[in-house]
Structures are given as C-alpha cells and as structure tokens.
N, CA, C and O atoms as a GROMACS GRO file, in nm:
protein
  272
    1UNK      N    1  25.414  27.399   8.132
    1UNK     CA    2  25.347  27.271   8.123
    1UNK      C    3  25.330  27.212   8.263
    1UNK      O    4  25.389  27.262   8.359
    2UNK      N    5  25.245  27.098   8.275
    2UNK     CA    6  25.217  27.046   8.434
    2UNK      C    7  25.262  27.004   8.458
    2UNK      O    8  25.261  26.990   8.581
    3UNK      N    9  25.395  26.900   8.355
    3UNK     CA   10  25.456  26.819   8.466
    3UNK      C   11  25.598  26.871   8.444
    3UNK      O   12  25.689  26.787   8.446
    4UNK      N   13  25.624  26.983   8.425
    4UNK     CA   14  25.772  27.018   8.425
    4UNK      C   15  25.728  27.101   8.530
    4UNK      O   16  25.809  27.086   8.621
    5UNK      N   17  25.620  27.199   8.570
    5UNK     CA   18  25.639  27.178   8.726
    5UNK      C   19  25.670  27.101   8.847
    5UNK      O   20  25.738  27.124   8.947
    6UNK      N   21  25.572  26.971   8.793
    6UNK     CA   22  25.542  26.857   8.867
    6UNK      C   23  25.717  26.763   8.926
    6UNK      O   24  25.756  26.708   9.029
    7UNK      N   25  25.768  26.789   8.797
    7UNK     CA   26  25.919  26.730   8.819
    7UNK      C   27  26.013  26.842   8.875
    7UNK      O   28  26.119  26.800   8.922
    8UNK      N   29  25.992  26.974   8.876
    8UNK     CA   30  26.088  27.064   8.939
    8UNK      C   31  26.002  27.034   9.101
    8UNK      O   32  26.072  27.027   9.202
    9UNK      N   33  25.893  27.023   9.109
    9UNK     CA   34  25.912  26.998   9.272
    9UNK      C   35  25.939  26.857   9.333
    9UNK      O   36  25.959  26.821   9.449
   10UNK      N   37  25.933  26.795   9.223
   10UNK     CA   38  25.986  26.660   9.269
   10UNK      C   39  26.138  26.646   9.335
   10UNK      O   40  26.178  26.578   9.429
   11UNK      N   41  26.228  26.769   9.218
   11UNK     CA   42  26.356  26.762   9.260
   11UNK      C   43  26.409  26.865   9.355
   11UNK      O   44  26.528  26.891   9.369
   12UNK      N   45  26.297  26.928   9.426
   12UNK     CA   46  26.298  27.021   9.549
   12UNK      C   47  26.274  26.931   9.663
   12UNK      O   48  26.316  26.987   9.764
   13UNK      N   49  26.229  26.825   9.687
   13UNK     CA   50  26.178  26.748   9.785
   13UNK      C   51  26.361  26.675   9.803
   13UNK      O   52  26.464  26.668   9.735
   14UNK      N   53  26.311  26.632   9.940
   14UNK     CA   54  26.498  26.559  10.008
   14UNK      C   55  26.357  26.406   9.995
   14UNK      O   56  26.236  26.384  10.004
   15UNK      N   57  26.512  26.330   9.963
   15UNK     CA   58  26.508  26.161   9.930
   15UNK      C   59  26.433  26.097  10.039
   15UNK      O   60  26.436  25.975  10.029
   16UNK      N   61  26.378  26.134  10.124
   16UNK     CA   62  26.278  26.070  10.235
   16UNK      C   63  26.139  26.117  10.178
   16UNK      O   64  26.058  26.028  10.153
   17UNK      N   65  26.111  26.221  10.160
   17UNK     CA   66  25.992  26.288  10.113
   17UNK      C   67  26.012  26.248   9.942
   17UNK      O   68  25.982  26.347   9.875
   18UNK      N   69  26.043  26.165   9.882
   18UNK     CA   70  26.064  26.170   9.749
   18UNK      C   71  25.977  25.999   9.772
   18UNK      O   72  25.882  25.951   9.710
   19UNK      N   73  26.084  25.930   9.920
   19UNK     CA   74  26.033  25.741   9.863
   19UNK      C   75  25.880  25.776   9.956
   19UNK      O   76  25.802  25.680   9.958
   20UNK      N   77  25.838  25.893  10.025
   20UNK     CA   78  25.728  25.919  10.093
   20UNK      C   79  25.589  25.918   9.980
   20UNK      O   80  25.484  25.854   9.981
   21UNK      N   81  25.651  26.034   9.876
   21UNK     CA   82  25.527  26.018   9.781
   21UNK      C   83  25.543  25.912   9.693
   21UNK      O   84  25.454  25.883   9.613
   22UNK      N   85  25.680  25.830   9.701
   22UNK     CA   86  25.635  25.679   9.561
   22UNK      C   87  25.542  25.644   9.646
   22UNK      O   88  25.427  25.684   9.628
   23UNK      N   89  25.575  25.560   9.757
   23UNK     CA   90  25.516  25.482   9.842
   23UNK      C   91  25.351  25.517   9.820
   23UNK      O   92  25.269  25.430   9.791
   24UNK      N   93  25.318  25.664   9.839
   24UNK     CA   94  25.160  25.727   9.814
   24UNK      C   95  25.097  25.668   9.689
   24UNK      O   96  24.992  25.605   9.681
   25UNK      N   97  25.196  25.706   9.575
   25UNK     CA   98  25.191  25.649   9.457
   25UNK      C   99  25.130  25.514   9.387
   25UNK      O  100  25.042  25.508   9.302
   26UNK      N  101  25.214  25.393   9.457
   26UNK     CA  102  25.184  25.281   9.478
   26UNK      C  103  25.099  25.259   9.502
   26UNK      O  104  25.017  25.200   9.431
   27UNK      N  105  25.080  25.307   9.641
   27UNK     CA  106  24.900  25.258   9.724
   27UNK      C  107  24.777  25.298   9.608
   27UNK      O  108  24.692  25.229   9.551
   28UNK      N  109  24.808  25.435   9.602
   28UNK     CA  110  24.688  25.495   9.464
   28UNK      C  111  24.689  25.370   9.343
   28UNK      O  112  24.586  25.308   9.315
   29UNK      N  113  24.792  25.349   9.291
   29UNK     CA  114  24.787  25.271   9.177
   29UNK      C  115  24.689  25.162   9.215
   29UNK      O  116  24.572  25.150   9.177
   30UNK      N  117  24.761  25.079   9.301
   30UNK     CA  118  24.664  24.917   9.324
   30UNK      C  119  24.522  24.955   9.373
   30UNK      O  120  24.432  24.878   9.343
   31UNK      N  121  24.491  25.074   9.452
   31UNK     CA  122  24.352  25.120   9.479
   31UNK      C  123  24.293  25.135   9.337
   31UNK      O  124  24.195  25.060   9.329
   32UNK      N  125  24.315  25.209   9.213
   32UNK     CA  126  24.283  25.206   9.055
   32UNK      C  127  24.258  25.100   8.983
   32UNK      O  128  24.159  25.077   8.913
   33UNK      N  129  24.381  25.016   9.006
   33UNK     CA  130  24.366  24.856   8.988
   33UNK      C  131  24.253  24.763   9.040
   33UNK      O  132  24.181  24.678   8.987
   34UNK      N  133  24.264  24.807   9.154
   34UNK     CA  134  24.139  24.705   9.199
   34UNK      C  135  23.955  24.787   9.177
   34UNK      O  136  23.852  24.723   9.159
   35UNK      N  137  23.967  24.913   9.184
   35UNK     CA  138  23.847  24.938   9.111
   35UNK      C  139  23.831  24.889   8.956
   35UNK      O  140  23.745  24.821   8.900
   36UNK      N  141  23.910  24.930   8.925
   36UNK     CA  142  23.942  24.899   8.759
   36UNK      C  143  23.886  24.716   8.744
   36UNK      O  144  23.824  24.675   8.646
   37UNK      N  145  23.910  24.661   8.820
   37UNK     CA  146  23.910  24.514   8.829
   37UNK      C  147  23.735  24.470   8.854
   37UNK      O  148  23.678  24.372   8.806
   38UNK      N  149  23.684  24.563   8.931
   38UNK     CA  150  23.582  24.549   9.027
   38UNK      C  151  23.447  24.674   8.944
   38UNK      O  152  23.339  24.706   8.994
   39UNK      N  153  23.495  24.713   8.833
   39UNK     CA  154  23.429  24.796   8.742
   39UNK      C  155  23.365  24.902   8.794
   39UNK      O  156  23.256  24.945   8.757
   40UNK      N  157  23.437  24.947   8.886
   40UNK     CA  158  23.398  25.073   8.965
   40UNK      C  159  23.491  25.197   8.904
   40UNK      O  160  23.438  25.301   8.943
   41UNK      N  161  23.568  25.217   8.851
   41UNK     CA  162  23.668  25.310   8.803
   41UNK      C  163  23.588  25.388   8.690
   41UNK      O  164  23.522  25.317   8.614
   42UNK      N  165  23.585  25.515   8.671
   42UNK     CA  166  23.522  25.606   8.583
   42UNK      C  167  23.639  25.683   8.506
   42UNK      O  168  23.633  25.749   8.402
   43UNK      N  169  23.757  25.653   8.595
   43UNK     CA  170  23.857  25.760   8.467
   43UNK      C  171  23.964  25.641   8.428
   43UNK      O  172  23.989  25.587   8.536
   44UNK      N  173  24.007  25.603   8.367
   44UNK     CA  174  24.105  25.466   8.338
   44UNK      C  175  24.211  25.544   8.313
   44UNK      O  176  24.320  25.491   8.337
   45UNK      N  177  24.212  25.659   8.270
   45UNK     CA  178  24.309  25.716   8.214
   45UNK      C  179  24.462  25.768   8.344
   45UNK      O  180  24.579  25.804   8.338
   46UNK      N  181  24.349  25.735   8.456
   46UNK     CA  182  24.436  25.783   8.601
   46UNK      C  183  24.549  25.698   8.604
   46UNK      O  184  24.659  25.735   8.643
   47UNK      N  185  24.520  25.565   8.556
   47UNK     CA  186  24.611  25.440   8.590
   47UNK      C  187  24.745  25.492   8.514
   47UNK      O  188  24.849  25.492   8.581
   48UNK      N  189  24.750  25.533   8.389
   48UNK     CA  190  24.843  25.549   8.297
   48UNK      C  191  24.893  25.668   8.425
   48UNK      O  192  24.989  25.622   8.487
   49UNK      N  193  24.851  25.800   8.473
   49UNK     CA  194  24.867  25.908   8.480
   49UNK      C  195  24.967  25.860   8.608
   49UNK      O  196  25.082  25.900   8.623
   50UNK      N  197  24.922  25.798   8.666
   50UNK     CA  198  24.982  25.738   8.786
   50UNK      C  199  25.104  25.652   8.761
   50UNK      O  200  25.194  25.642   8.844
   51UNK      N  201  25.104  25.610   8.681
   51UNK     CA  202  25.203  25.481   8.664
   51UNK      C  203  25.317  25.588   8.606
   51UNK      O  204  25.430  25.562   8.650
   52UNK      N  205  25.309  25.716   8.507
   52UNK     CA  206  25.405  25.788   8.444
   52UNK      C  207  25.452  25.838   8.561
   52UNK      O  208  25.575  25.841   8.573
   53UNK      N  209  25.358  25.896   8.686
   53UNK     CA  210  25.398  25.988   8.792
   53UNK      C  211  25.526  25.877   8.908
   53UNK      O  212  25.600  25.933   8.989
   54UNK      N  213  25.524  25.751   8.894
   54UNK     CA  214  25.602  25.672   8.951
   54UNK      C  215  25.737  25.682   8.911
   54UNK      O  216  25.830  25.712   8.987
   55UNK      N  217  25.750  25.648   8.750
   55UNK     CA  218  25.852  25.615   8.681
   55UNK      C  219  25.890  25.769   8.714
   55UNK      O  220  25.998  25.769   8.772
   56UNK      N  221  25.832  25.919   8.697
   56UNK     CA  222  25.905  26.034   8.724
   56UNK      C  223  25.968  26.049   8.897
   56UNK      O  224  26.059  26.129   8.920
   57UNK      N  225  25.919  25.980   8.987
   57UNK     CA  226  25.958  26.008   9.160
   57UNK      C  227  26.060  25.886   9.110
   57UNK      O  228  26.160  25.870   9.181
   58UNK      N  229  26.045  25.801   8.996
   58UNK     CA  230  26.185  25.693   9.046
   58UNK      C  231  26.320  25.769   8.962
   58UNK      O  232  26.438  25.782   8.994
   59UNK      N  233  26.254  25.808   8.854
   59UNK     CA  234  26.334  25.937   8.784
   59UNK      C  235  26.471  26.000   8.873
   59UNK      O  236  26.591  25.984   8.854
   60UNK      N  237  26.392  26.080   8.982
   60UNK     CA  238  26.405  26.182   9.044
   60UNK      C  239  26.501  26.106   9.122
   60UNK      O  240  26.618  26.144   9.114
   61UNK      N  241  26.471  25.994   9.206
   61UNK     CA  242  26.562  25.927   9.288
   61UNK      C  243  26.675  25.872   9.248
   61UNK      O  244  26.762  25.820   9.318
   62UNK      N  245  26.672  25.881   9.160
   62UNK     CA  246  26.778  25.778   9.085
   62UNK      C  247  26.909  25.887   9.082
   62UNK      O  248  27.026  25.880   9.119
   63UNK      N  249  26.830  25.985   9.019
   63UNK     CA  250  26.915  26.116   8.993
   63UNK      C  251  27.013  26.221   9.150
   63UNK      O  252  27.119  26.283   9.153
   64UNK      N  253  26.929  26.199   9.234
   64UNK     CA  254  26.993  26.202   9.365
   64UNK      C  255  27.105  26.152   9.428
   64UNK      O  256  27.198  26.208   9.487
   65UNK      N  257  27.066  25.985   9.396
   65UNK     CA  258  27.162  25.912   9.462
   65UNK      C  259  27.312  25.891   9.392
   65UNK      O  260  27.423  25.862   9.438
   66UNK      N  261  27.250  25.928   9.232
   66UNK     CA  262  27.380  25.909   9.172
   66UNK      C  263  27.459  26.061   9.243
   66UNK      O  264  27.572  26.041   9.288
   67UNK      N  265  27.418  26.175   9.252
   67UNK     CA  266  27.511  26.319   9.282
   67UNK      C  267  27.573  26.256   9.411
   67UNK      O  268  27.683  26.289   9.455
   68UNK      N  269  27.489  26.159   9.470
   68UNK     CA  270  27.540  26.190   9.628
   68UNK      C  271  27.689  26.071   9.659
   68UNK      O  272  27.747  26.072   9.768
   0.00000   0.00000   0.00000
C-alpha cells in the first residue's frame, strides 16, 4: 500500500529531516487553503491528503522522542 511505504520512510528519516518535511507540509497546506479560498484549487481532495500526511510526520515524531 502507499502509505505504509510512505510511513516506513518516514521512520527512516532522523528527527531534523522529519520537523524538515512537517514544516514542507504546513507551507503546502495553507498554499491549498488559500487557493481553495480564492477558487483556484482543482483537486480539494489534496487538502484532506495533506492534512492525514501531517498527523502521520507528527505520528512519527512523537514516536521518536518517546524511544529517546
């Protein structure tokens, strides 16, 4: 499946490169948002896709800091 890849390389990445792609994450989201707002957005469905891909990099971090 895509995102049980997507989450095994999430948990291959070290905790700098992990808050590197939320941070990416974020920016994408409010860029979606504000098309979305501005009725320029053609896939809506990205927003959801994006917002799940957050909660999985905060997933991932969470899970780090507790081992460490």
């Amino acid at each position: 499946m895509k995102t049980n890849k997507y989450v095994e390389n999430l948990k291959a990445k070290s905790p700098v490169e992990l808050n590197e792609e939320l941070v990416a994450a974020k920016k994408e989201l409010f860029n979606l948002r504000f098309q979305n707002a501005t009725n320029q957005l053609d896939n809506t469905s990205r927003i959801k896709e994006v917002r799940k891909n957050i909660a999985r990099i905060q997933t991932v971090i969470a899970e780090k800091t507790k081992l460490a």
